[in-house]
N, C-alpha and C positions, 0 to 999 in steps of 0.2 A: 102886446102887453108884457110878454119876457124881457123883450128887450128894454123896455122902461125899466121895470124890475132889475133886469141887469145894471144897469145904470145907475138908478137910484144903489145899488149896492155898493156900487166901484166909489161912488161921493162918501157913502157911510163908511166905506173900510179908508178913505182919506181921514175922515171927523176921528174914527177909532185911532188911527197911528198917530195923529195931531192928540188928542186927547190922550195919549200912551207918554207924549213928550213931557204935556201938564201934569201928568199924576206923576210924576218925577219917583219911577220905581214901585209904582203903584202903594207911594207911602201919603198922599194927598186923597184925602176921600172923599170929594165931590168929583174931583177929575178921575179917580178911581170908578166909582159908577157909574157913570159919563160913559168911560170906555167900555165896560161890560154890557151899557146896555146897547152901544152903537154895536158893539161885538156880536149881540144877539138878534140883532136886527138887521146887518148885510147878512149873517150867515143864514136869515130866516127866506129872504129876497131871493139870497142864490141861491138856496135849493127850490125855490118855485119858478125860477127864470131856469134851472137844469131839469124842469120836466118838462119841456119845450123844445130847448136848445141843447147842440150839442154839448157835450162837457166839454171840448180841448177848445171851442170855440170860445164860448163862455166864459170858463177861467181864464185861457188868456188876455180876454176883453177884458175881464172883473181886474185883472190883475196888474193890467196894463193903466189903465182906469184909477188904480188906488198908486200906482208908482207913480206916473206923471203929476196926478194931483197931490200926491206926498213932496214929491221934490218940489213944486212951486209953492207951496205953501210955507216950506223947510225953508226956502229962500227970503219969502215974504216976510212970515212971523217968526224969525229965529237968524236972519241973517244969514245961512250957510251960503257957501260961495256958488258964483255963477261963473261958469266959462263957458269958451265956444264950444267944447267935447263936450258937455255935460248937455248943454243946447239941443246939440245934433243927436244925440242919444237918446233923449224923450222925445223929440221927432222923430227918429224910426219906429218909437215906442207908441206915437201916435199916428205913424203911416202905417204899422201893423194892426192896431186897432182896426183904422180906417178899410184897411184891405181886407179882413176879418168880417169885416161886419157885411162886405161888398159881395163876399163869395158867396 
């Protein structure tokens, strides 16, 4: 069950940074509370998936989790640029996840 919880946190802290783009400086106030409440609801997730699991495992997972799905979605809905570096670098970011979670 942590590890769900971890997860479900790593997709809510993506909705949070997606929803940080929308509130465009936190001066748009439906996308403003959007983000506050995804903000209070990964950090509510990972402190109950860190009375389980370790901390350095968990946030790197949580953290790993919100970087790779930040950059594909930054790609998707905002058009930022794709290259083969950028590629290969949320691949290690998800080959360490993957290794993280194996050990």
């Amino acid at each position: 069950m942590a590890w769900l919880m971890l997860v479900i946190a790593g997709a809510l802290d993506v909705g949070w940074a997606i929803s940080m783009k929308y509130a465009e400086g936190y001066t748009r106030f439906g996308w403003s509370i959007t983000s506050l409440v995804l903000l209070a609801a990964f950090v509510f997730l990972l402190g109950r998936a860190l009375k389980v699991l370790e901390v350095g495992v968990a946030y790197s997972v949580w953290t790993g989790i919100g970087a790779a799905g930040t950059f594909l979605l930054g790609v998707v809905l905002f058009g930022e640029t794709l290259s083969a570096m950028k590629i290969a670098g949320i691949t290690l970011v998800l080959m360490g996840i993957t290794a993280l979670k194996l050990a």
